[in-house]
Structure formats: structure tokens, C-alpha cells
ZAMARGU-4260 file (C-alpha; in steps of 0.2 Angstrom, whole numbers, plus 5000, padded with zeros to 4 digits):
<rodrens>
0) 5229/4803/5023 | 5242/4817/5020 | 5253/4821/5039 | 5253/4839/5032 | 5244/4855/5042
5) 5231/4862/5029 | 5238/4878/5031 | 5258/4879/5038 | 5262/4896/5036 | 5254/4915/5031
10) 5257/4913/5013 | 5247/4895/5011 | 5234/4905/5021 | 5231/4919/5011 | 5233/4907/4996
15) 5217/4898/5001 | 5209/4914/5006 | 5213/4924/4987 | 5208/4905/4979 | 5190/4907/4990
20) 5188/4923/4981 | 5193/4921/4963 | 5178/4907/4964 | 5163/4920/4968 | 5160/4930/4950
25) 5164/4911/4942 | 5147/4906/4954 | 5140/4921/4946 | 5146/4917/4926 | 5138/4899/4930
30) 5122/4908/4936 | 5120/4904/4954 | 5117/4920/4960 | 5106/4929/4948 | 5091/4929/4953
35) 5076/4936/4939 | 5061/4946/4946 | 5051/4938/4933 | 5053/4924/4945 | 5049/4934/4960
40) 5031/4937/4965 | 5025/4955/4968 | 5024/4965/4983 | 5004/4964/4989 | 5002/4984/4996
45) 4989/4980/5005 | 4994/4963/5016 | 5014/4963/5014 | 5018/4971/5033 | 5033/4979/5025
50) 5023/4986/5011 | 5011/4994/5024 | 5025/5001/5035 | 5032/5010/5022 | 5018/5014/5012
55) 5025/5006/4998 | 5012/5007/4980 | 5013/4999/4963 | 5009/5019/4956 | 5021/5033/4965
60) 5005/5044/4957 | 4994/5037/4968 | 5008/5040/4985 | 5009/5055/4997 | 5026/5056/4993
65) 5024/5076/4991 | 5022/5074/5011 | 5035/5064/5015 | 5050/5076/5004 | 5063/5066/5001
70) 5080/5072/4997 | 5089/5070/4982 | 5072/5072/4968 | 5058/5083/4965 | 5044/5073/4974
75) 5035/5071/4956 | 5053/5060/4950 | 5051/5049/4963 | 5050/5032/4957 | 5056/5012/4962
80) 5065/5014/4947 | 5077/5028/4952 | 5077/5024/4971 | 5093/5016/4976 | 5085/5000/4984
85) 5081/4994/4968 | 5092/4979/4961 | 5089/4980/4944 | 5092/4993/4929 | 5077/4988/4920
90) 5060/4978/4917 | 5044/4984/4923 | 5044/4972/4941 | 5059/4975/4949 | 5069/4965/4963
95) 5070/4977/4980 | 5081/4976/4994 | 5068/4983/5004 | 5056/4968/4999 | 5066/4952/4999
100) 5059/4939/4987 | 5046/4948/4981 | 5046/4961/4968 | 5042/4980/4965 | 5036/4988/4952
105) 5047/5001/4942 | 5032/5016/4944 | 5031/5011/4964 | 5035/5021/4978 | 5037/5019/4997
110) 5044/5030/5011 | 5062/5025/5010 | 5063/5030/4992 | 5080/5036/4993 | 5091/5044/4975
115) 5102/5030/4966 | 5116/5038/4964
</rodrens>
């Protein structure tokens, strides 16, 4: 066993912290953190209690969405897919920060819809 201190001085410190970094987006390359909403089941509108809260529906047709006036879109534009709680760019089911481990479907809406910018 080494008689040194891990970290002796500032520098060594943020050496190890800048080192701890650089590792994240190679965790991502290897594929650690991606996670696909194929995998993901969907959100159930009708048992999910997050889904009832917000209303959330796999068709923003089928929403009162017209009631609720959202900012940032004509109610009738109101989609998952353009909602910035959405984790993906494209794909029919979606992963949601709203919903964690489940999926949404990109024609869905819910009461937090808010515009991805």
C-alpha cells in the first residue's frame, strides 16, 4: 500500500474531478445510458395515477386540451411529440419525463403539455 494522500493538493483534486467527467459521454458511447422506448411499456390512461392526474390520452383528438389553453401552440398542435417532456425526436411511442419507465405515444396529450423549444 502506497503512504501517499489520494488527493494532496487542488490541482490532484480537480484532476480526479475533470477525469470523473470525461468518463460520462464514453458511458454513453458504450450504451449504458440509452435507454429505447421500444423497450419501455405504455402508459395505461386509464390505471397509470399519473396518467389520470394529468389527463394524459394516447390521441390529443380525443383531449379537452381546447380547455386547458396551453401557451406556446394553437390547442389543435398540441401533441407528446412537440411537448417538451418528451425524450425523443422520433418513433411512434416515446420515452416521457412525465411518465418514468413507461412510454407515451407521439399523438398523446396531457395537461402539462408544455412547447419544446
Amino acid at each position: 500500500m502506497s503512504d501517499k494522500p489520494i488527493c494532496k493538493s487542488r490541482r490532484d483534486a480537480m484532476k480526479m474531478m475533470l477525469g470523473g467527467f470525461a468518463a460520462i459521454p464514453v458511458i454513453n458511447l458504450v450504451g449504458l445510458g440509452n435507454v429505447q422506448a421500444s423497450d419501455l411499456p405504455p402508459v395505461d390512461p386509464a390505471t397509470n395515477p399519473i396518467a389520470i392526474a394529468l389527463k394524459y390520452v394516447h390521441d390529443a383528438t380525443e383531449s379537452e386540451r381546447e380547455s386547458y389553453n396551453r401557451p406556446g401552440a394553437p390547442a389543435n398542435e398540441q401533441t407528446c411529440a412537440n411537448c417538451a417532456f418528451d425524450m425523443a425526436s422520433e418513433g411512434e411511442w416515446r420515452p416521457c419525463s412525465l411518465f418514468p419507465g413507461m412510454a407515451i405515444h407521439e399523438n398523446g396529450w396531457c395537461t402539462s403539455w408544455a412547447l419544446k423549444s
